[in-house]
KOLKOL-96685 format. One record per residue (C-alpha): residue in one letter; x negated, y negated, z negated; residue number from 0. Coordinates in nm, 4 decimals. Layout:
N
residuo  xx  yy  zz  num
A  X  Y  Z  NUM
...
This chain:
156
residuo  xx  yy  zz  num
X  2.1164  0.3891  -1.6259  0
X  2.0616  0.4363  -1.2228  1
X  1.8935  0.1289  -1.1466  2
X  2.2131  -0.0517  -1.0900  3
X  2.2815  -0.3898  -1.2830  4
X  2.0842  -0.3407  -1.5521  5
X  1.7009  -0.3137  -1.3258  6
X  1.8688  -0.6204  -1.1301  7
X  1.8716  -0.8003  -1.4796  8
X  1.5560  -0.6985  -1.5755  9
X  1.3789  -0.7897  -1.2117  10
X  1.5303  -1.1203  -1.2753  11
X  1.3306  -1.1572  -1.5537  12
X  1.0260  -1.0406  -1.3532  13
X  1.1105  -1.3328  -1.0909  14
X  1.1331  -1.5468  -1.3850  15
X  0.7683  -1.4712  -1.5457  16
X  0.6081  -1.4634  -1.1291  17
X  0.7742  -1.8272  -1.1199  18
X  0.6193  -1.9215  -1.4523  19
X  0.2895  -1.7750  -1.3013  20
X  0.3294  -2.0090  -0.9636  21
X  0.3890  -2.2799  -1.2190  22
X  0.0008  -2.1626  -1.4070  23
X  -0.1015  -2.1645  -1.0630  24
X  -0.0322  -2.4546  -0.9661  25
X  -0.1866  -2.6162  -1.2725  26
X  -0.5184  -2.3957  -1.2699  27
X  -0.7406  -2.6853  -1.0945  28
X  -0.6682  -2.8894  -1.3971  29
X  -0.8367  -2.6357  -1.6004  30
X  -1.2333  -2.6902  -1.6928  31
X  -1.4525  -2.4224  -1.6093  32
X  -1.4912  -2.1106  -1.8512  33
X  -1.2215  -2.2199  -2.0795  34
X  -0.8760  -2.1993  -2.0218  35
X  -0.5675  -2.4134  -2.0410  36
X  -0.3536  -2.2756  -2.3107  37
X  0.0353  -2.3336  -2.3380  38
X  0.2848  -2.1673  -2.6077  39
X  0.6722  -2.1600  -2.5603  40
X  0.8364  -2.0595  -2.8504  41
X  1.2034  -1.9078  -2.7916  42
X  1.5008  -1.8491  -2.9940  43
X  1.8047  -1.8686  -2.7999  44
X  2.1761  -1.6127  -2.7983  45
X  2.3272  -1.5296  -2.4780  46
X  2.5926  -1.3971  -2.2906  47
X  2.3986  -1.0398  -2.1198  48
X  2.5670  -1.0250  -1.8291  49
X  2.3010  -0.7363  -1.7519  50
X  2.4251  -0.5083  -2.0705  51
X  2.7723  -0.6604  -2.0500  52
X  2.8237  -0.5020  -1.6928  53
X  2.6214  -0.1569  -1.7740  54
X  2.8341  -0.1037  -2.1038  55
X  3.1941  -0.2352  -1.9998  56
X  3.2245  -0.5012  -2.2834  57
X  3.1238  -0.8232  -2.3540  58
X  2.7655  -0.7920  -2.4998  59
X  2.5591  -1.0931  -2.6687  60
X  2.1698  -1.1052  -2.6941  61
X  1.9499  -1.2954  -2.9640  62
X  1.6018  -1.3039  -2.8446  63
X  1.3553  -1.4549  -3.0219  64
X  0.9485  -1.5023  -2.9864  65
X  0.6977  -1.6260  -2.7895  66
X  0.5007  -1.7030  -2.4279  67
X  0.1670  -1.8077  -2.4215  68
X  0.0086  -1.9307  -2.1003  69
X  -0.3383  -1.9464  -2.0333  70
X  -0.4743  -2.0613  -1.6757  71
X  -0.8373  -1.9923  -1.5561  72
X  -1.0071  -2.1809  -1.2958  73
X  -1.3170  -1.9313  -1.2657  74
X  -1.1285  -1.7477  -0.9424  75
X  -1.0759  -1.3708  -1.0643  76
X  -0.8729  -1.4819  -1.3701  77
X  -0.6176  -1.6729  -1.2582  78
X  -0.3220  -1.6785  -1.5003  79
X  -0.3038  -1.4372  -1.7900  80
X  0.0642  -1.4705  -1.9022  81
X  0.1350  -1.2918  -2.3081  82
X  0.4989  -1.2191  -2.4308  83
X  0.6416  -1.1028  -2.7538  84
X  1.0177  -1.1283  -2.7759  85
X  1.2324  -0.9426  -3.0234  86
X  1.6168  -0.8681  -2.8690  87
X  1.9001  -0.7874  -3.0353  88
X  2.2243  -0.6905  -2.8497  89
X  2.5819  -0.7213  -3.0626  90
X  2.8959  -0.6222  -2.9140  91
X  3.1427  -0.6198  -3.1366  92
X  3.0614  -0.4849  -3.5015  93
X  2.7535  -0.2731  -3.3748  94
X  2.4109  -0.4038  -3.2900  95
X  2.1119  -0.2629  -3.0907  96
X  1.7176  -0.4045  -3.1275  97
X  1.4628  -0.3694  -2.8783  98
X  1.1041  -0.5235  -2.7601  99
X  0.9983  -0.7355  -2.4777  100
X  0.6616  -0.7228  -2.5067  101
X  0.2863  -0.7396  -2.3089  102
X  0.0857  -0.9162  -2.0062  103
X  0.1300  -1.0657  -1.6550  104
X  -0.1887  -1.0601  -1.5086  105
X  -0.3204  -1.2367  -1.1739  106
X  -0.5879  -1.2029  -1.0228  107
X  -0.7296  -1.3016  -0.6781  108
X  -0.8747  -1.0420  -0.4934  109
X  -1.2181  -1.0689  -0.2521  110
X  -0.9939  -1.0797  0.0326  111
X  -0.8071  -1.3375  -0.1425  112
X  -0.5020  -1.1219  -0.1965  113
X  -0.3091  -1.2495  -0.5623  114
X  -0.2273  -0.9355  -0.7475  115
X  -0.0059  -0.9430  -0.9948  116
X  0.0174  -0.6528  -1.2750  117
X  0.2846  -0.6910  -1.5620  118
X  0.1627  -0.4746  -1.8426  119
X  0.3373  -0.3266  -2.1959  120
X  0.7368  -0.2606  -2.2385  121
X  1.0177  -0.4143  -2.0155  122
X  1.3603  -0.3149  -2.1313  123
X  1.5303  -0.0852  -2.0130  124
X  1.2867  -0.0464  -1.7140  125
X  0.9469  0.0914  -1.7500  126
X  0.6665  0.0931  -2.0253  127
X  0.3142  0.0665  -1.8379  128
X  0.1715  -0.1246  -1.5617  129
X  0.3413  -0.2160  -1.2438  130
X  0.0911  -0.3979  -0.9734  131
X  0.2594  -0.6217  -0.7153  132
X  0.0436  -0.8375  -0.4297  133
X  0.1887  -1.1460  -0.4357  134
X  0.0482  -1.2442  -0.1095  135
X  0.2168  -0.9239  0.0710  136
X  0.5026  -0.8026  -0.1582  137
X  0.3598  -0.4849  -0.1297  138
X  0.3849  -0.2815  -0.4740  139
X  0.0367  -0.0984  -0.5321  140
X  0.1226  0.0557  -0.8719  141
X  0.4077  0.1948  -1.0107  142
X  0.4783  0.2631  -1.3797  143
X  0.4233  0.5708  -1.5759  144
X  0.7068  0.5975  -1.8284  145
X  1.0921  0.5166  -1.7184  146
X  1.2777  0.4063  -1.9902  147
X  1.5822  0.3044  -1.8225  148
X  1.8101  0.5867  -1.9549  149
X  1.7532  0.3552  -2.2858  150
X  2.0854  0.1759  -2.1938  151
X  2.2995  0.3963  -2.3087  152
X  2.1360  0.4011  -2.6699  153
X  2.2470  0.0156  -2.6210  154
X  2.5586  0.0543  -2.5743  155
């Protein structure tokens, strides 16, 4: 893959989880002190990937299935810590193709008072390893060791 439709899918996804992490955000004063607020979303839900559908030139369906827990701190360095597990599986016709979704989004407010945001573990077709954002500035201040976004083609 060269970064085309398939890292726009995937960086959707990203948006997604930084929106959920707004949402923890948001919801952090309501948390008591030392102990966090904990919230689990189960998923289990097929869909049309338009994402694989466009990189592979047919019609692909995904079944993902597993789990988000949220967990909000109040204490000012922890701010959100944000856990996925998802299993995938992509079906286009008679063939199939199963892959992870898995690991942390992490924010945490700086002493300047900067929100960094690192997503840790596997995203699909994109990287394995830690990518650092600052929320506050856009600015990216860590990059990912391992590209895994030739993977595509295995999908397909």
């Amino acid at each position: 893959m060269s970064g085309g439709s398939m890292t726009k899918t995937y960086r959707s996804v990203i948006a997604l989880l930084a929106g959920v992490v707004v949402i923890a955000v948001a919801i952090a004063p309501a948390a008591v002190a030392g102990k966090p607020t904990i919230e689990r979303f189960d998923v289990d839900r097929t869909f049309l990937d338009e994402g694989l559908s466009e990189a592979c030139g047919v019609p692909v369906t995904t079944h993902i299935r597993g789990h988000v827990t949220l967990r909000v701190f109040e204490n000012g360095t922890n701010v959100t810590l944000n856990t996925l597990n998802f299993a995938l599986t992509a079906m286009a016709g008679g063939n199939s193709y199963r892959f992870r979704d898995v690991g942390a989004d992490h924010v945490k407010v700086t002493k300047d008072g900067s929100e960094v945001l690192s997503i840790v573990g596997q995203l699909p077709f994109d990287f394995i390893g830690v990518l650092k954002i600052n929320l506050t500035t856009g600015e990216v201040i860590h990059e990912p060791g391992h590209d895994i976004s030739g993977r595509v083609e295995e999908a397909c």
